[in-house]
C-alpha positions as CSV (number, residue, x, y, z in Angstrom):
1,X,103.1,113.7,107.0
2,X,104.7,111.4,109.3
3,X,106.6,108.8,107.8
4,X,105.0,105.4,109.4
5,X,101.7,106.8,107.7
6,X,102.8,108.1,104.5
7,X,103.8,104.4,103.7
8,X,100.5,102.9,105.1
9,X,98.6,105.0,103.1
10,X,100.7,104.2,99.6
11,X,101.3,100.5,100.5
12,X,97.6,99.3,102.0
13,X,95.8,100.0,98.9
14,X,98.2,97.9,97.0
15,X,98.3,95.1,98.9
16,X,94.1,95.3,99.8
17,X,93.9,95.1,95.8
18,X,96.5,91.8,95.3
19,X,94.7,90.0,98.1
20,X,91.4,90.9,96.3
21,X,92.8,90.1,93.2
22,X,94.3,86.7,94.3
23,X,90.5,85.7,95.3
24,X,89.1,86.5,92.2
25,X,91.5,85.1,89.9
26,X,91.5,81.9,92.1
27,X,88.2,81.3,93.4
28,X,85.9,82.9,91.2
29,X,87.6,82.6,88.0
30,X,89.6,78.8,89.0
31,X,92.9,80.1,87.6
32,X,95.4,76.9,87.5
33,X,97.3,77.1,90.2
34,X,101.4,77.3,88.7
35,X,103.8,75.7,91.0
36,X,107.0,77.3,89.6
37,X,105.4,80.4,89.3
38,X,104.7,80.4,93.1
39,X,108.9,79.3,93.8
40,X,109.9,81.9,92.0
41,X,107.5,84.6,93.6
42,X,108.6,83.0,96.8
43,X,112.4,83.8,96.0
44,X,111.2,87.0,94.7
45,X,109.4,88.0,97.8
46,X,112.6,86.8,100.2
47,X,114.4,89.2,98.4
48,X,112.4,91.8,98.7
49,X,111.8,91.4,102.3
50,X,116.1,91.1,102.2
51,X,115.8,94.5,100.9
52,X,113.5,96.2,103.4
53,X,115.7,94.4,106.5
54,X,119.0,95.8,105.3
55,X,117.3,99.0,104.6
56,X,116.0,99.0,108.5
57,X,119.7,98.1,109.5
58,X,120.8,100.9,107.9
59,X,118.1,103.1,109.2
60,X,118.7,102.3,112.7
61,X,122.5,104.3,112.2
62,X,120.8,107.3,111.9
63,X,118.0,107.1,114.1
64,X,115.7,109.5,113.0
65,X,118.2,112.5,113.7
66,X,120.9,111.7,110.9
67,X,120.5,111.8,107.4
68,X,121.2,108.1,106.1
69,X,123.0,108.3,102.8
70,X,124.6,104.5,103.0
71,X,123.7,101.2,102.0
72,X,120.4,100.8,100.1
73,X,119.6,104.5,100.9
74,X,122.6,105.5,98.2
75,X,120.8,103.8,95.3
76,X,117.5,105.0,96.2
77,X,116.1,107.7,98.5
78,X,113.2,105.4,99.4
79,X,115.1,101.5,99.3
80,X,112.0,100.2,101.4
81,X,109.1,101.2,99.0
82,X,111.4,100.2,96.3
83,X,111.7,96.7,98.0
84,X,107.6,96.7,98.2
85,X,107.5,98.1,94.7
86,X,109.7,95.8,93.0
87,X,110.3,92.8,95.5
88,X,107.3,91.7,97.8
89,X,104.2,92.6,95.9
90,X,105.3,91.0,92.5
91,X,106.6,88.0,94.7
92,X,103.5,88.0,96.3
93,X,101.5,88.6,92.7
94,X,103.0,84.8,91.8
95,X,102.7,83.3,94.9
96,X,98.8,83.8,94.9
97,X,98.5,83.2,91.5
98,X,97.2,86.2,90.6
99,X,97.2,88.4,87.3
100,X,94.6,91.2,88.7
101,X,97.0,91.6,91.3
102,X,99.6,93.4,89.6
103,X,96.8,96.5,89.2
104,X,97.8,97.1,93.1
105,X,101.7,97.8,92.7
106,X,100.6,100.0,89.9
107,X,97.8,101.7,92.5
108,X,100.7,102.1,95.1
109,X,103.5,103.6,92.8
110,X,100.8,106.1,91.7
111,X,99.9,106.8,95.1
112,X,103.6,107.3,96.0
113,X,104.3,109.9,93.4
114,X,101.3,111.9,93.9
115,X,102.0,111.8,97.9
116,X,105.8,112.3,98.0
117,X,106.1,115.7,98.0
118,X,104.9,115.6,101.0
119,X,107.9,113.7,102.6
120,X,110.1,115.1,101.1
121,X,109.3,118.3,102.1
122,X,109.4,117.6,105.6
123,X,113.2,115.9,105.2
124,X,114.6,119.2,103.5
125,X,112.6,121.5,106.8
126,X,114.8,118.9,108.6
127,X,118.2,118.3,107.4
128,X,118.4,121.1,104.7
129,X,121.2,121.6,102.6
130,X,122.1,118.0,103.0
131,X,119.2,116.9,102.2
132,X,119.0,118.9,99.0
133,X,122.3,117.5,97.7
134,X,121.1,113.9,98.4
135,X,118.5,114.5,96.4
136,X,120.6,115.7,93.5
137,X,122.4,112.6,93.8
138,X,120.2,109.9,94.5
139,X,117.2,108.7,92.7
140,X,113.9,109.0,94.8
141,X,113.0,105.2,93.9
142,X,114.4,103.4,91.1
143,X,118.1,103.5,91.4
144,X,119.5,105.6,88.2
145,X,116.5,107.0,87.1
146,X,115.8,110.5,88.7
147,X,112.1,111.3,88.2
């Protein structure tokens, strides 16, 4: 599976349900809109989208026909769903005020597991053995926990 559409797939459900989630908590339920709550997911989303830039930056070294093993991608095999994950979709779950929300990173780290495989299969067809002792070493998403 190519690798732009392996993330649309995990990340547009996730994001399709904090949207849908931000308009029912707000509009239909008239959730109290929390003003710190939306600084800090602010903050929290900047970092996040820090994350996925200096992942990009490190990309770009390799482009596409080395294996990238520095920066981000030596905590994590997969720094920019990490920095979705963990970074833009919780920031954006505060800055839209919205609790049902947090259902969609929960949809796209389930999607993400049951998909990855796939990805991963097609990185050991292409760099190999390399590959295969990155992945020995590295965490596939959450940096120092290898599952």
């Amino acid at each position: 599976m190519e690798n732009k559409r392996f993330v649309r797939h995990v990340l547009k459900p996730g994001y399709a349900i904090i949207l849908a989630g931000s308009i029912l908590d707000n509009i239909f339920y008239n959730t109290n809109w929390f003003l710190l709550g939306s600084l800090i997911g602010f903050v929290w989303l900047c970092l996040g989208l820090a994350g996925i830039f200096l992942s990009l930056k490190e990309l770009k070294k390799g482009e596409g026909f080395m294996l990238v093993q520095s920066g981000p991608f030596a905590l994590t095999r997969n720094p920019m769903l990490a920095a979705n994950f963990f970074g833009i979709m919780p920031g954006l779950c505060l800055l839209l005020n919205t609790n049902l929300g947090i259902l969609g990173i929960g949809v796209s780290i389930f999607l993400f597991y049951r998909h990855i495989q796939w990805e991963e299969a097609d990185l050991k067809d292409q760099f190999g053995d390399a590959y295969l002792a990155y992945q020995d070493r590295v965490a596939r998403l959450v940096p120092y926990v290898f599952f």
